[in-house]
Backbone of each chain as ProteinMPNN parsed JSONL, in Angstrom:
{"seq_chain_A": "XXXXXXXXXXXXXXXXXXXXXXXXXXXXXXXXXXXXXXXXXXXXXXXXXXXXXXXXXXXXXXXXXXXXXXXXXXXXXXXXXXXXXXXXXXXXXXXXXXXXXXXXX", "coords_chain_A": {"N_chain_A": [[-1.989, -22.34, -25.33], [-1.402, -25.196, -25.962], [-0.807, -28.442, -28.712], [-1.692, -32.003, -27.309], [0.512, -34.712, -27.438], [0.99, -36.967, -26.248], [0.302, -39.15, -26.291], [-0.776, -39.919, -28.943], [-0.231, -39.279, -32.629], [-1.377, -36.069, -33.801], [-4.972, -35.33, -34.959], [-5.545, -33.567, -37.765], [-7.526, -31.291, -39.707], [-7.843, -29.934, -42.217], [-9.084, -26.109, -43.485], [-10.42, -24.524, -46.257], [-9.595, -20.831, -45.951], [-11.3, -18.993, -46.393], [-13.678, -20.161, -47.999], [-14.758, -21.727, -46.225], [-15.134, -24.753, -46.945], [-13.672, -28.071, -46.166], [-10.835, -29.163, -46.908], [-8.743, -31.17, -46.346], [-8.002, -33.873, -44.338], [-5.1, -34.579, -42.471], [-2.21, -35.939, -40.572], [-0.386, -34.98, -37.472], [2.979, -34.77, -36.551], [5.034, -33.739, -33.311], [7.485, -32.292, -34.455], [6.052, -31.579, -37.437], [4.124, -29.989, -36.627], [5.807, -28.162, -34.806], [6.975, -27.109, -37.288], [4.723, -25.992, -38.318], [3.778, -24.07, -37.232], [6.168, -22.352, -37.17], [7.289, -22.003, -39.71], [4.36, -20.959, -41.08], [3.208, -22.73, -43.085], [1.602, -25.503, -43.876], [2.86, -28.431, -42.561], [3.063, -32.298, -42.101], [2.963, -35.223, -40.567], [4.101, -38.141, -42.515], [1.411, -41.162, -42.471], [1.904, -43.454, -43.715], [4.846, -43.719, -45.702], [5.866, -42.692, -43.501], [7.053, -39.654, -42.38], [8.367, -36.962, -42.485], [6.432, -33.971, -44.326], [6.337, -31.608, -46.088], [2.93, -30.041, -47.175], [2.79, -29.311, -50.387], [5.302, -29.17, -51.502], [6.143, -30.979, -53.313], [4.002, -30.72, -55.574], [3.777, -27.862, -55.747], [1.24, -26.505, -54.687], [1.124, -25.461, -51.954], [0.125, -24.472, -48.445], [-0.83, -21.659, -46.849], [-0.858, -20.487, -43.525], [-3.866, -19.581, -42.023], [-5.294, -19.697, -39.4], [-5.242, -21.143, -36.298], [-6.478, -23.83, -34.098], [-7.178, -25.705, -31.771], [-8.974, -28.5, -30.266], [-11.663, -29.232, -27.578], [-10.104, -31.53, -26.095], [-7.381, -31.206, -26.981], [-6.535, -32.972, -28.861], [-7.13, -32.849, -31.697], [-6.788, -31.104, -34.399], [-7.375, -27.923, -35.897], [-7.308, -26.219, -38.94], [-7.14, -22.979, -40.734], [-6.281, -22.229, -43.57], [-5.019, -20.574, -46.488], [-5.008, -22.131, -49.566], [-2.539, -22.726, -52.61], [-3.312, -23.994, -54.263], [-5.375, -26.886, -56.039], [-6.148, -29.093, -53.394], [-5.872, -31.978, -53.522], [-4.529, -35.154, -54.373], [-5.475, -36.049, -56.251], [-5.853, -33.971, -58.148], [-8.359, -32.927, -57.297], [-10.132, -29.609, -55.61], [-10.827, -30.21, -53.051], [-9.787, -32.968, -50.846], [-12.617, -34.517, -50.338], [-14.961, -35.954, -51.903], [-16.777, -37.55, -52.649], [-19.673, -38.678, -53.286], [-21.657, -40.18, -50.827], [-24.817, -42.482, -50.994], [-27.107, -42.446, -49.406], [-29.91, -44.437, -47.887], [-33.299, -44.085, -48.098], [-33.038, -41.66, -49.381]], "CA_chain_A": [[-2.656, -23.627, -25.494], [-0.658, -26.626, -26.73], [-1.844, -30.065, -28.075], [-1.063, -33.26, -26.16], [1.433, -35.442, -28.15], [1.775, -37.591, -25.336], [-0.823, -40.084, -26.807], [-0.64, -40.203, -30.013], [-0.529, -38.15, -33.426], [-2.5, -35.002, -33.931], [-5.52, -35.021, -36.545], [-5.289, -32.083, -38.247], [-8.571, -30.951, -40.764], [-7.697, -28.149, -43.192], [-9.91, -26.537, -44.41], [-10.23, -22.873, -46.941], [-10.346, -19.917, -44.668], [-12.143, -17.958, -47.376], [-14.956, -20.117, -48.073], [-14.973, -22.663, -45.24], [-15.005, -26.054, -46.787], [-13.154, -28.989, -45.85], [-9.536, -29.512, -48.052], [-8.176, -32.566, -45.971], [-7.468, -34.456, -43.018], [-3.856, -34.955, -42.583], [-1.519, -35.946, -39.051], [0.848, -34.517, -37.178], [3.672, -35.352, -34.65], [4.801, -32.549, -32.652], [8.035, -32.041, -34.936], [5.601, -31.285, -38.153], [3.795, -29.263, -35.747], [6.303, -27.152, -34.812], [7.949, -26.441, -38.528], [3.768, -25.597, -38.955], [4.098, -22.928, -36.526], [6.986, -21.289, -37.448], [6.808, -21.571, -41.343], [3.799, -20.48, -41.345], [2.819, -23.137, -43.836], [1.242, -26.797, -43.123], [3.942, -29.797, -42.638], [2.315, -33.321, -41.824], [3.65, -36.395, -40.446], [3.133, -39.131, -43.321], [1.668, -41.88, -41.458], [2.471, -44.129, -44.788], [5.987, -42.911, -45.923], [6.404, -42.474, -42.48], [8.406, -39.088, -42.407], [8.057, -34.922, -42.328], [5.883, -33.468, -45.324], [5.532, -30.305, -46.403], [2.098, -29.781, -48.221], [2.995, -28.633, -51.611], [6.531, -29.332, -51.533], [5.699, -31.74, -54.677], [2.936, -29.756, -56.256], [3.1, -26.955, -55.392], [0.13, -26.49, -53.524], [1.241, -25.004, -50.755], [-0.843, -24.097, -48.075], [-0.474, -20.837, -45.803], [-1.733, -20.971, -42.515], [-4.398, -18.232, -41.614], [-5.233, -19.416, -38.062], [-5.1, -23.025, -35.837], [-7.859, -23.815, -33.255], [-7.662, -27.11, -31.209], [-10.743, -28.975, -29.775], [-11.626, -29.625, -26.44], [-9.208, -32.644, -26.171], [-6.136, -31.054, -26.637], [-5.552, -33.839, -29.567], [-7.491, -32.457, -32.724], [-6.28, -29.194, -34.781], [-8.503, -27.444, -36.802], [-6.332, -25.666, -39.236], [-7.515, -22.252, -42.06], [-5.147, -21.848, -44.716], [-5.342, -19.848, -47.831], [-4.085, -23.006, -50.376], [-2.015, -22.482, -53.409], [-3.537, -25.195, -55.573], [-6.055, -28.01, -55.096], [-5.717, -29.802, -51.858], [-6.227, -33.403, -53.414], [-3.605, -35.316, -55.048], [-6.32, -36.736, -57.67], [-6.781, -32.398, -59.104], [-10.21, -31.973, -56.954], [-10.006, -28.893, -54.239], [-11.154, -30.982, -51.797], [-10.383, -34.559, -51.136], [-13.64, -34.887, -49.984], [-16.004, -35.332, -53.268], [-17.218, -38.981, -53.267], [-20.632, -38.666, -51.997], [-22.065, -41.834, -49.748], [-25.776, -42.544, -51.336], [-28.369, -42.73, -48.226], [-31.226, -45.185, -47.615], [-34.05, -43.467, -48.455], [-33.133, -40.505, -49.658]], "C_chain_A": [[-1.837, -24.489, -26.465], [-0.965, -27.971, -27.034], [-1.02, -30.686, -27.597], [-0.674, -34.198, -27.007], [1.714, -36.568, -27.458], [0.961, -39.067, -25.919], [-1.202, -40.777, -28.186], [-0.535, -39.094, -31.557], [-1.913, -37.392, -33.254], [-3.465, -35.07, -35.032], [-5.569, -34.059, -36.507], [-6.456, -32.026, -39.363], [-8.149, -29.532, -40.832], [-8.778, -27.747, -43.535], [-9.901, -25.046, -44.958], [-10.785, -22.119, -45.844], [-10.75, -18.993, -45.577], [-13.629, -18.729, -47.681], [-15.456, -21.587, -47.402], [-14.734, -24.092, -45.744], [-13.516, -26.702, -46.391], [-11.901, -29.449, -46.855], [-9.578, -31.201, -47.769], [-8.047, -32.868, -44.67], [-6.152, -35.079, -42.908], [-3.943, -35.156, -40.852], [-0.26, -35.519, -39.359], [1.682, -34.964, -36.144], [4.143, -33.729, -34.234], [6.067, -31.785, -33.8], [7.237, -31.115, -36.509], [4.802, -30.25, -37.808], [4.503, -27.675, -35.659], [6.942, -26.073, -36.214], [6.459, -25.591, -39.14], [3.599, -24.154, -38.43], [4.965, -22.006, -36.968], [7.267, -21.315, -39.138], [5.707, -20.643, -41.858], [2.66, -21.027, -42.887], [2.386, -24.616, -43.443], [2.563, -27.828, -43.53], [2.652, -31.14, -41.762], [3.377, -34.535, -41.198], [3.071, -37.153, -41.086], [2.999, -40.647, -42.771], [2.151, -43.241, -42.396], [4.041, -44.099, -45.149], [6.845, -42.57, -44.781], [7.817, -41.572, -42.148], [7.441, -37.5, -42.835], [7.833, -34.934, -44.2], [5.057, -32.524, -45.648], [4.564, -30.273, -47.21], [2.49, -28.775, -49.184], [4.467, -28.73, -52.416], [6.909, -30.149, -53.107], [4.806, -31.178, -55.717], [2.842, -28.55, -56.61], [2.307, -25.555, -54.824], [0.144, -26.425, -52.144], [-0.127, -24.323, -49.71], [-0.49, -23.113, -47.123], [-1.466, -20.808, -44.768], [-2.558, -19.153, -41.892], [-4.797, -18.21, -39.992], [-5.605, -21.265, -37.591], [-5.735, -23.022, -34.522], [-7.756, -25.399, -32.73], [-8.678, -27.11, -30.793], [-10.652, -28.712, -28.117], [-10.84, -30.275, -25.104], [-8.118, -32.373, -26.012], [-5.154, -31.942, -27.933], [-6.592, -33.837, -31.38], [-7.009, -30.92, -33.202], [-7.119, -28.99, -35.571], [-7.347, -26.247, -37.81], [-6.962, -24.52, -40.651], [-6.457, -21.896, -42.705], [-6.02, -21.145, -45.737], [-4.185, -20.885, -48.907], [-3.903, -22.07, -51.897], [-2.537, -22.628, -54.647], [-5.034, -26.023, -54.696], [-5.202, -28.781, -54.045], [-5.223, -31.417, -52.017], [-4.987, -34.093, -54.509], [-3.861, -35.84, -56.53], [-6.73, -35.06, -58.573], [-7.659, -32.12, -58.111], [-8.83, -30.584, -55.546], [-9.721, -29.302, -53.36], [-10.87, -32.598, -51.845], [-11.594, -35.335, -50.594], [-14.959, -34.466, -51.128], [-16.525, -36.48, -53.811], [-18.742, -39.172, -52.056], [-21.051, -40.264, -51.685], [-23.691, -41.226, -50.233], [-26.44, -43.386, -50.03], [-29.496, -43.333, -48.372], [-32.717, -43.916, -47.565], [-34.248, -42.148, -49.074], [-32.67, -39.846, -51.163]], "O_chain_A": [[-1.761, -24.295, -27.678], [-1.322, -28.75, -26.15], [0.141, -30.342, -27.376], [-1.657, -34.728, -27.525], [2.625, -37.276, -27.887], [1.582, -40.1, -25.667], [-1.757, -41.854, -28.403], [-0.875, -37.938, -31.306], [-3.009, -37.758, -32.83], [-2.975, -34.892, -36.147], [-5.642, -33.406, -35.466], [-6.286, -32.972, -40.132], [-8.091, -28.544, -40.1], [-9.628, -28.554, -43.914], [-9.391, -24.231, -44.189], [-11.749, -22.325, -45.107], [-10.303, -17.885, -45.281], [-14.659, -18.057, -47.627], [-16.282, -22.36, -47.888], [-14.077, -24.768, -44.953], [-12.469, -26.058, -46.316], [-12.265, -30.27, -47.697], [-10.073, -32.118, -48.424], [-7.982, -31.94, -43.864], [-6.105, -36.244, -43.303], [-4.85, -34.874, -40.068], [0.519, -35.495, -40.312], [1.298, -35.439, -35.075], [3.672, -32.725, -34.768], [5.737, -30.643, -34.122], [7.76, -30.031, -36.77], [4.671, -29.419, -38.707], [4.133, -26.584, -36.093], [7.238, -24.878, -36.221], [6.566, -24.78, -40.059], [3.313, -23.209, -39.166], [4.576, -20.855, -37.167], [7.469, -20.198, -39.616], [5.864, -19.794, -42.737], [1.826, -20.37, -43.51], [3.0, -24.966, -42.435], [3.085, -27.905, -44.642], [1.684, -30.857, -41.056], [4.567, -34.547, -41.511], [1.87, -37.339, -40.888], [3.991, -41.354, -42.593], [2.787, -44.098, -41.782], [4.492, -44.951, -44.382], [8.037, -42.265, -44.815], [8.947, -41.966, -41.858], [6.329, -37.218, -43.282], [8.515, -35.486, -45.064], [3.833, -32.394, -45.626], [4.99, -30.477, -48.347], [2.536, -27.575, -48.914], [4.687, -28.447, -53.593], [7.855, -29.841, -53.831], [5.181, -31.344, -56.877], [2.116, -28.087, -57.49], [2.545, -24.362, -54.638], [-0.532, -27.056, -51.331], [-1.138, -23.8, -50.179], [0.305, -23.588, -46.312], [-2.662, -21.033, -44.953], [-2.043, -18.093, -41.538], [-4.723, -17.183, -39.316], [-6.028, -22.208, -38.261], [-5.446, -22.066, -33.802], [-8.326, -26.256, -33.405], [-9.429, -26.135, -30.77], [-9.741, -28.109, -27.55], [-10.805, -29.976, -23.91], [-7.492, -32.947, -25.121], [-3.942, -31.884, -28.138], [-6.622, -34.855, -32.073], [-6.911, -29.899, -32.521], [-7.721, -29.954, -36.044], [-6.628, -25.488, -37.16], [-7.273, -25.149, -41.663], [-5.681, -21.11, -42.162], [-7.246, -21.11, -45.842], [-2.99, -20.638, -49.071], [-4.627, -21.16, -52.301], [-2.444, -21.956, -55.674], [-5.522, -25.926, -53.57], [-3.992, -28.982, -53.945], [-4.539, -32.045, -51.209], [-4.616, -33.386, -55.446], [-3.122, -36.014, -57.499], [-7.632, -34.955, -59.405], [-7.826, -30.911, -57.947], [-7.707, -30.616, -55.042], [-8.691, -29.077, -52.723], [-11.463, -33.378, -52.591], [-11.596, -36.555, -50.426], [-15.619, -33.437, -51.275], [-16.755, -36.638, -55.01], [-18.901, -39.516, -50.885], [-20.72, -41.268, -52.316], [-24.008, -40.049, -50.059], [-26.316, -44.58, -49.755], [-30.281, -42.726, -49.099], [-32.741, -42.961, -46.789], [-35.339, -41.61, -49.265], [-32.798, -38.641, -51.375]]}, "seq_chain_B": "XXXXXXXXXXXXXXXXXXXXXXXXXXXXXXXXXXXXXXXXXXXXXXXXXXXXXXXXXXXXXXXXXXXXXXXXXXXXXXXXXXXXXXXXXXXXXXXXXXXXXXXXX", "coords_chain_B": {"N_chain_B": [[-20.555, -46.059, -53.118], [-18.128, -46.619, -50.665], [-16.741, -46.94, -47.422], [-13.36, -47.902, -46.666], [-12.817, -50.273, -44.057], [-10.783, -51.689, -43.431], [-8.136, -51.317, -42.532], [-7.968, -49.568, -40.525], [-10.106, -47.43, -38.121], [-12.618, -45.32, -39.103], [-11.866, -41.804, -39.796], [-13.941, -39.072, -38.614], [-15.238, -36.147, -39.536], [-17.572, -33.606, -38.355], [-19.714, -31.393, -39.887], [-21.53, -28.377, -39.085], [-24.493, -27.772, -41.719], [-25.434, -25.764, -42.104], [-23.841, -23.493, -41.385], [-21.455, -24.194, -41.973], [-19.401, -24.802, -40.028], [-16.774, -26.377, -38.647], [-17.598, -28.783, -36.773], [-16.602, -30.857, -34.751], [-14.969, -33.988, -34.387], [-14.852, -37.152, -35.142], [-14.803, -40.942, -34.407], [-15.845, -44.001, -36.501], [-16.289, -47.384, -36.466], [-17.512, -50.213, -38.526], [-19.692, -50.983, -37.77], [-21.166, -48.381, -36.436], [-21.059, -47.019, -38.196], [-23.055, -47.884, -40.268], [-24.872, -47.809, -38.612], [-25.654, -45.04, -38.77], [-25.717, -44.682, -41.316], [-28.362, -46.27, -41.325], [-30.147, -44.686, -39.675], [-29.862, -41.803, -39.621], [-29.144, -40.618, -37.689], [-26.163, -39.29, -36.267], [-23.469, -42.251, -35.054], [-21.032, -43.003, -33.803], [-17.536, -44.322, -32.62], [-16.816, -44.747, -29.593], [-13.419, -44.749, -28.611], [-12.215, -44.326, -26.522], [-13.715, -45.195, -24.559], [-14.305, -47.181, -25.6], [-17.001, -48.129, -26.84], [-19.99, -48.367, -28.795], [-21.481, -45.065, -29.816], [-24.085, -43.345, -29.579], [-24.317, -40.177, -30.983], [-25.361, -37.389, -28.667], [-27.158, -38.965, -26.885], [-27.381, -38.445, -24.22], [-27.216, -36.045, -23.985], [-29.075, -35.423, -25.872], [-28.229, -33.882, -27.57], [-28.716, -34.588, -30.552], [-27.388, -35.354, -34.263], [-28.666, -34.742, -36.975], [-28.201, -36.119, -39.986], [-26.97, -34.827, -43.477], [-25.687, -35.083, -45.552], [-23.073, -37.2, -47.038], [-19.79, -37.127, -47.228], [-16.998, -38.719, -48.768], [-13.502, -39.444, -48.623], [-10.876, -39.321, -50.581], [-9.337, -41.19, -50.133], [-10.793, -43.342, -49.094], [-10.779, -43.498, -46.729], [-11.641, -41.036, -44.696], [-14.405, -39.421, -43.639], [-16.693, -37.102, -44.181], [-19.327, -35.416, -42.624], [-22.357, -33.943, -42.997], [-24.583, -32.285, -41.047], [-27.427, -31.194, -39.362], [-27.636, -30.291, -36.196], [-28.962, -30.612, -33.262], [-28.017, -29.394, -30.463], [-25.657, -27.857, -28.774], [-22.042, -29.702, -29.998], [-20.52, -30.346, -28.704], [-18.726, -31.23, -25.174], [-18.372, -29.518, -23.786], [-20.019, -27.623, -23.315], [-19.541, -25.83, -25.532], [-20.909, -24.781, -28.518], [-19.38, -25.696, -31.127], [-16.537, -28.037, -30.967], [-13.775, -26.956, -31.38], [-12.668, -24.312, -30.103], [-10.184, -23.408, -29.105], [-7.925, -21.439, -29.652], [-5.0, -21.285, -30.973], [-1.77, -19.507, -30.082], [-0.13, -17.733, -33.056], [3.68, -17.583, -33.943], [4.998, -14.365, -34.529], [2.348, -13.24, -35.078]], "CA_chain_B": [[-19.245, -45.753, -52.879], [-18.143, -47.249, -49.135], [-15.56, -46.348, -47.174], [-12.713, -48.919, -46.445], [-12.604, -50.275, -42.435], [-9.849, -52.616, -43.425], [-6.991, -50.831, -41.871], [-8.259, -48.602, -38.885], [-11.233, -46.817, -37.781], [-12.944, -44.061, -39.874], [-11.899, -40.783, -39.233], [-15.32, -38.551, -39.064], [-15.292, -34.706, -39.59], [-18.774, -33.323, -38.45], [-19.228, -30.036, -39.63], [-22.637, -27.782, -39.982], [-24.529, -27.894, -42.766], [-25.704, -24.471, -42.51], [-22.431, -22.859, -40.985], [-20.281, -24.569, -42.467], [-18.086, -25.026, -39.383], [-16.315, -27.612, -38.445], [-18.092, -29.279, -35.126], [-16.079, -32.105, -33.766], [-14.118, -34.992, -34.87], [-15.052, -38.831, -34.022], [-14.303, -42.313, -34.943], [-16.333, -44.859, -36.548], [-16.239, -48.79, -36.668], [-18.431, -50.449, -39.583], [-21.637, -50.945, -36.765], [-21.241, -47.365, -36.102], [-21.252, -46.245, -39.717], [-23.873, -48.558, -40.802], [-26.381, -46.925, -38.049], [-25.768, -43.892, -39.112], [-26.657, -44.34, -42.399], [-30.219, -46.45, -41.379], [-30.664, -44.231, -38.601], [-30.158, -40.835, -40.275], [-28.484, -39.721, -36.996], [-24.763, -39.577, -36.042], [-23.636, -43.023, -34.719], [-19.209, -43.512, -33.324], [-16.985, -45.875, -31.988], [-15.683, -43.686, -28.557], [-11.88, -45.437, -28.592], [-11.595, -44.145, -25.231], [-14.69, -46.236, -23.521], [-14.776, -48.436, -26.379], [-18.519, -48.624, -27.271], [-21.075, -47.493, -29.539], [-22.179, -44.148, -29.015], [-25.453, -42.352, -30.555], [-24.394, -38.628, -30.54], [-26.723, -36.908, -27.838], [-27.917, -39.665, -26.584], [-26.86, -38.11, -23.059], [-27.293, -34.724, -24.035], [-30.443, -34.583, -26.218], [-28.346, -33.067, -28.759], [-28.311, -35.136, -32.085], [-27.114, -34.85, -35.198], [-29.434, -35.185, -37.991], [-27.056, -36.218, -41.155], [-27.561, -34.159, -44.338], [-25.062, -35.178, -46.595], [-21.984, -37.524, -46.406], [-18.744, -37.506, -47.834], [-16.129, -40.125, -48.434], [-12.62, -38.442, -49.221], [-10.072, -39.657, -51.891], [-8.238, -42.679, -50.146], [-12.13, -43.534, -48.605], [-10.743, -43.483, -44.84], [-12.102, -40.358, -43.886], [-15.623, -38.931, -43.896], [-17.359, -35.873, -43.752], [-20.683, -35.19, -42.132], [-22.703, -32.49, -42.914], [-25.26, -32.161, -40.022], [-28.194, -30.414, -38.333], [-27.42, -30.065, -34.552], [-29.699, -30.77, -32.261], [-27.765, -27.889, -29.945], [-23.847, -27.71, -29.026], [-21.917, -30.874, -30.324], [-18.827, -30.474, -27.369], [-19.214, -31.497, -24.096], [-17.974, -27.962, -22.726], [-21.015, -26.547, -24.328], [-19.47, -24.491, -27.121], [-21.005, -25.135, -30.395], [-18.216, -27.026, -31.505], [-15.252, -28.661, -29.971], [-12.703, -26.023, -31.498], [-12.615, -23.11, -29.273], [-9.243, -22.655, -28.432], [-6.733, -20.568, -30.668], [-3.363, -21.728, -30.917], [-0.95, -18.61, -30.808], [1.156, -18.076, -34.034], [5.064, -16.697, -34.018], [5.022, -13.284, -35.892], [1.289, -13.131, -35.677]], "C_chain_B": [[-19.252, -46.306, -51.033], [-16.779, -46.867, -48.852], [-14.511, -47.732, -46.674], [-11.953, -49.145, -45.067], [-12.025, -51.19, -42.56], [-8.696, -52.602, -42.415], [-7.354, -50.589, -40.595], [-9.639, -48.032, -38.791], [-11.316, -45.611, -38.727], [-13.031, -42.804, -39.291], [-12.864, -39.812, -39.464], [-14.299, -37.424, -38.722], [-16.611, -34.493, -39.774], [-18.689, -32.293, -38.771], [-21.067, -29.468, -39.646], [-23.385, -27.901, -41.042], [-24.797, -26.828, -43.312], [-25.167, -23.794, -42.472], [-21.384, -22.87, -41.787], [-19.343, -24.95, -41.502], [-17.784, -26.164, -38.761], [-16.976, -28.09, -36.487], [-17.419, -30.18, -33.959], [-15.45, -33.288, -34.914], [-14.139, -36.074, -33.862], [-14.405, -39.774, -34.593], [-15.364, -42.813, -35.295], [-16.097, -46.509, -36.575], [-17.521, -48.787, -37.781], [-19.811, -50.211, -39.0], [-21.692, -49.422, -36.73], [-21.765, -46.522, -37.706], [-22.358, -46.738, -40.259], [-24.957, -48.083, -40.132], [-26.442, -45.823, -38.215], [-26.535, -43.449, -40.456], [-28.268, -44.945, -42.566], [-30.706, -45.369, -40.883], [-31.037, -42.635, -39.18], [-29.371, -39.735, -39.299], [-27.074, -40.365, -36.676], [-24.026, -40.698, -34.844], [-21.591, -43.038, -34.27], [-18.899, -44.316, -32.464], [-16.184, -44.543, -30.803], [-14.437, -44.729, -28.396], [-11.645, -45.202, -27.139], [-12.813, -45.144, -23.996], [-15.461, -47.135, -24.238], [-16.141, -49.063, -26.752], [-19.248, -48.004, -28.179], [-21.191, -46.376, -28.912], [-23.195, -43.339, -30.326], [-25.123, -41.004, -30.25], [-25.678, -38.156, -30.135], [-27.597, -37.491, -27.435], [-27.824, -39.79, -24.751], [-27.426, -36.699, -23.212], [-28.92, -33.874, -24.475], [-29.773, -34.0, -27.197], [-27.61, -33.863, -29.933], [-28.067, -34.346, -32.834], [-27.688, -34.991, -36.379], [-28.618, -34.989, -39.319], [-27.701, -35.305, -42.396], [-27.09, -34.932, -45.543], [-23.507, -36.098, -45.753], [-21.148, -37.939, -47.427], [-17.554, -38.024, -48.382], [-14.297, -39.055, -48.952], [-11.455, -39.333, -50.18], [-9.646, -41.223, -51.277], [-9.543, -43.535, -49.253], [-11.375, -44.15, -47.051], [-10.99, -42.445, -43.645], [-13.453, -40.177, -44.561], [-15.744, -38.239, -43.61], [-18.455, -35.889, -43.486], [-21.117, -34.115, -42.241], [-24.075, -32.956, -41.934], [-26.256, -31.024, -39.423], [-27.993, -30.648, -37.182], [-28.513, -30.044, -34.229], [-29.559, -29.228, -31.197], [-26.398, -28.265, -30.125], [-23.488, -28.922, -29.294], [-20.893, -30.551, -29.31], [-19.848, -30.52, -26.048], [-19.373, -30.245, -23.119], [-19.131, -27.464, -22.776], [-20.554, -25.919, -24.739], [-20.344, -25.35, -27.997], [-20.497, -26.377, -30.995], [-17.429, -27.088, -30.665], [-14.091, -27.877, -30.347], [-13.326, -24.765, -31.094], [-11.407, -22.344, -28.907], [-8.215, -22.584, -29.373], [-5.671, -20.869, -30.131], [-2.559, -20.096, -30.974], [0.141, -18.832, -31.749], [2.3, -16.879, -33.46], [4.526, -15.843, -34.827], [3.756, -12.697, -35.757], [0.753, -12.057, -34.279]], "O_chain_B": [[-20.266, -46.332, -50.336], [-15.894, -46.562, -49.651], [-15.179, -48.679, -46.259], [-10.895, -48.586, -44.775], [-12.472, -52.061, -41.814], [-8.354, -53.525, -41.676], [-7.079, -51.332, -39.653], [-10.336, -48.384, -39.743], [-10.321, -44.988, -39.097], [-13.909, -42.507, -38.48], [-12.843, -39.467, -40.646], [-13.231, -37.435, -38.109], [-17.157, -34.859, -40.815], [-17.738, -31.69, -38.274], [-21.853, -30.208, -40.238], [-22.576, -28.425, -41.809], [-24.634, -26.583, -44.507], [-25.396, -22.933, -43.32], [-20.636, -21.982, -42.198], [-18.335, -25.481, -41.969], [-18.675, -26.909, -38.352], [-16.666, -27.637, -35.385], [-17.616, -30.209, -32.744], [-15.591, -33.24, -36.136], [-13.812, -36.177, -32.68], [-13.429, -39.514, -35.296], [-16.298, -42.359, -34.634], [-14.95, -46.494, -37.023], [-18.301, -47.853, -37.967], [-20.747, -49.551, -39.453], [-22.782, -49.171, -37.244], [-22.63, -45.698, -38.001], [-22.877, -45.865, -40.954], [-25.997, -47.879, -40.759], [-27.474, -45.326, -37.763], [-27.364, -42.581, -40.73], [-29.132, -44.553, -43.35], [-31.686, -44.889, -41.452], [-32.2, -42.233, -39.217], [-29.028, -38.593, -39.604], [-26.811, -41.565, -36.762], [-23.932, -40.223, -33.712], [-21.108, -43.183, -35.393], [-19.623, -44.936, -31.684], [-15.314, -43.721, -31.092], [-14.841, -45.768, -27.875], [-10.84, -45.936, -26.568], [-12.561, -45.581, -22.873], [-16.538, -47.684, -24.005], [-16.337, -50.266, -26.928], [-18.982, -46.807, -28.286], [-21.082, -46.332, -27.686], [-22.996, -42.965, -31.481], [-25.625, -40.56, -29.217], [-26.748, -38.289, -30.73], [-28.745, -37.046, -27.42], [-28.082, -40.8, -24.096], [-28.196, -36.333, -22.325], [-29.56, -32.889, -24.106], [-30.534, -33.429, -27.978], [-26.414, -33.852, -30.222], [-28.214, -33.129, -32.727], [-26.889, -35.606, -37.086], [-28.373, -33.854, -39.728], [-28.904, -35.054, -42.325], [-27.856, -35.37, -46.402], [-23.01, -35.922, -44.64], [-21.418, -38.767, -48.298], [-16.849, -37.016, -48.33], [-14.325, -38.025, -49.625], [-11.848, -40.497, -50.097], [-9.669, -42.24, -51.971], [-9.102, -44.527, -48.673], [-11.623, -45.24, -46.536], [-10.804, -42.558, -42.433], [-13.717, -40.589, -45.691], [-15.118, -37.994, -42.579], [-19.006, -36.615, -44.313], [-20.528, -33.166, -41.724], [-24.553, -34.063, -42.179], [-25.757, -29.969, -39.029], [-28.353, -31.819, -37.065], [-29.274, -29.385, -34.938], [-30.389, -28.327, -31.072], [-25.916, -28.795, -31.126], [-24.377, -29.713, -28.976], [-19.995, -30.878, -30.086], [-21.005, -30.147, -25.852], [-20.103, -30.021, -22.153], [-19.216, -26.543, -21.963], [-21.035, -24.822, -24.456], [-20.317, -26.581, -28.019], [-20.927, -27.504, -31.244], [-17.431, -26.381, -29.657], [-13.167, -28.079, -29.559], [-14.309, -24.255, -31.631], [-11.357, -21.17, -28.538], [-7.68, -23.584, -29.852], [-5.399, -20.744, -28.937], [-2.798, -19.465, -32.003], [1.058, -19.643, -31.618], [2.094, -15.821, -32.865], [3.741, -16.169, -35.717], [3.711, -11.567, -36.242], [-0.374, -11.56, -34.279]]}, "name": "protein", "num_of_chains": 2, "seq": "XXXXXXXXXXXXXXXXXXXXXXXXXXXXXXXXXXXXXXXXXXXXXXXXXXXXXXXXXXXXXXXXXXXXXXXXXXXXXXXXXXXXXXXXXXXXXXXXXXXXXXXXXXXXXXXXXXXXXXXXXXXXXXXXXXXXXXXXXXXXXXXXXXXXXXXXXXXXXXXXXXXXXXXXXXXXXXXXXXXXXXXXXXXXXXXXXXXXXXXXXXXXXXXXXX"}
């Protein structure tokens, strides 16, 4: 099973394969892809910077890859690593830690 | 805290709230995000037939929001969610089902 590149970058959601949450949502092109495969560690395409980036390479915070699961689609990755470091470039784990305050609740 | 629909569409990550696992991956536009949070249920912009869509509003199987999370550069979100039943069209569960093989592994 291979994703479909033909369309556009891959989203990619990391997330701890020890205690499930959510690290990050990075993209990939098929080149970052493949170096993710055979490293054995996550690479990204930066869609800013525009250019191959190894997670941790700066930090780090490397991330090893424990297993990679596309969707339905063919154009989402689902990705479990065992990270090095926090995930977020602000210190947190997760860059997901800014909660959204709900109408009535 | 709000998320910023300046640039591009908001990349959602639904996941469980009780699982933990990751369910699917959508898009939002501002209308989409904004009924989600009156509504309480999971609201996206489908990019591919370009319209609103009320998750399970075909299926019967909503998503009743729990918790929502904005992530560091506020262009993605997380959803934590009660399911209605499967969130993929295949009927799995979720929309990641299919294991990538690794080199080595």
């Amino acid at each position: 099973m291979k994703p479909d590149f033909s369309k556009e970058l891959l989203t990619t959601v990391v997330v701890d394969a020890k205690t499930k949450d959510v690290l990050m949502v990075a993209w990939m092109n098929e080149e970052s892809y493949n170096r993710t495969l055979k490293s054995g560690q996550t690479w990204f395409w930066s869609r800013s910077r525009k250019e191959l980036w190894h997670k941790g390479e700066t930090s780090g915070n490397f991330q090893d890859v424990v297993e990679l699961i596309l969707d339905c689609d063919l154009d989402t990755l689902l990705i479990k690593v065992n990270p090095h470091g926090p995930a977020c470039h602000t210190g947190h784990r997760s860059c997901f830690f800014q909660n959204v305050e709900q109408e009535g609740k």
